[in-house]
C-alpha positions as CSV (number, residue, x, y, z in Angstrom):
1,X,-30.0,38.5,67.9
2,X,-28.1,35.3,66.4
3,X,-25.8,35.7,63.9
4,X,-26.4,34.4,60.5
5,X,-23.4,31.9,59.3
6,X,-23.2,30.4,56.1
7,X,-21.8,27.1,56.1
8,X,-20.4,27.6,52.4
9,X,-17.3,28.9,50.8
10,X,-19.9,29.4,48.1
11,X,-20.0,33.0,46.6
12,X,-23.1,33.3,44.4
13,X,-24.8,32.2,48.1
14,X,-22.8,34.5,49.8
15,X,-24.4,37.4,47.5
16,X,-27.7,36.0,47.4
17,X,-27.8,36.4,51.1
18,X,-25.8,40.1,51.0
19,X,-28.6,40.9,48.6
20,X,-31.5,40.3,50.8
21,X,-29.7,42.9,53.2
22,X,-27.9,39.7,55.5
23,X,-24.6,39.8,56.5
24,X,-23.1,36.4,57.0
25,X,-20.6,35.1,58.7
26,X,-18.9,32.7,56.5
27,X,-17.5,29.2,58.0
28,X,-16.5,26.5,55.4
29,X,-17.6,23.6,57.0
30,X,-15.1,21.4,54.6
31,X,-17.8,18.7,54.2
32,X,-16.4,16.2,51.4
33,X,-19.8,16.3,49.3
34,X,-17.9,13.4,46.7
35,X,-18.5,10.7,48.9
36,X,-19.6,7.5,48.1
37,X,-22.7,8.3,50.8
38,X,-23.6,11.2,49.6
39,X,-23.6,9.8,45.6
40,X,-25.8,7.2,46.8
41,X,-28.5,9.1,47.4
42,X,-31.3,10.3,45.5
43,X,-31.0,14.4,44.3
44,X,-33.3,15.5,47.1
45,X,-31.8,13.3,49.5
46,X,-28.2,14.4,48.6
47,X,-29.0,18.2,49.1
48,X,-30.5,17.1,52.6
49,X,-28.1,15.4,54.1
50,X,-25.5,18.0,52.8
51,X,-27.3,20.5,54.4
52,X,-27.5,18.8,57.4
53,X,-24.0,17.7,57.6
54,X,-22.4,20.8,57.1
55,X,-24.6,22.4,59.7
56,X,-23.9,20.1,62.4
57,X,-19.9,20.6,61.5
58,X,-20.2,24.5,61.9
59,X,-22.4,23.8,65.2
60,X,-19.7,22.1,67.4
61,X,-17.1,25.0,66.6
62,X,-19.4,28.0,67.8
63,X,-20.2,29.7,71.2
64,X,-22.6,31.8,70.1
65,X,-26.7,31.8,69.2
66,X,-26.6,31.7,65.3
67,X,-28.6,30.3,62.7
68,X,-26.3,28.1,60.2
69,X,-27.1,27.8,56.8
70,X,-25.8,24.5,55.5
71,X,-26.1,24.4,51.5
């Protein structure tokens, strides 16, 4: 079974997840999200490519099957 890693230092998500009866693994991915980039973008777009980035960060670092939530 993959693990479940949250690619936040975020604590309300941290509980949101506990609270549906997950355990994550918690790896800050250390994403700058005040870039000029990622203020260019539209709302929708921003939350995206966050996402995105912060996933592919955690994925290099891991040996394992996991799913990695990047929000």
């Amino acid at each position: 079974m993959p693990k479940i890693i949250l690619a936040s230092a975020s604590t309300s998500r941290r509980r949101l997840l506990e609270s549906a009866g997950l355990n994550p693994l918690i790896m800050v991915s250390h994403v700058d999200e005040e870039t000029e980039f990622f203020n260019s973008l539209s709302p929708s777009d921003m939350v995206i490519a966050l996402a995105i980035t912060k996933a592919h960060t955690i994925v290099d670092k891991i040996d394992f099957p996991a799913i990695i939530i990047g929000c």
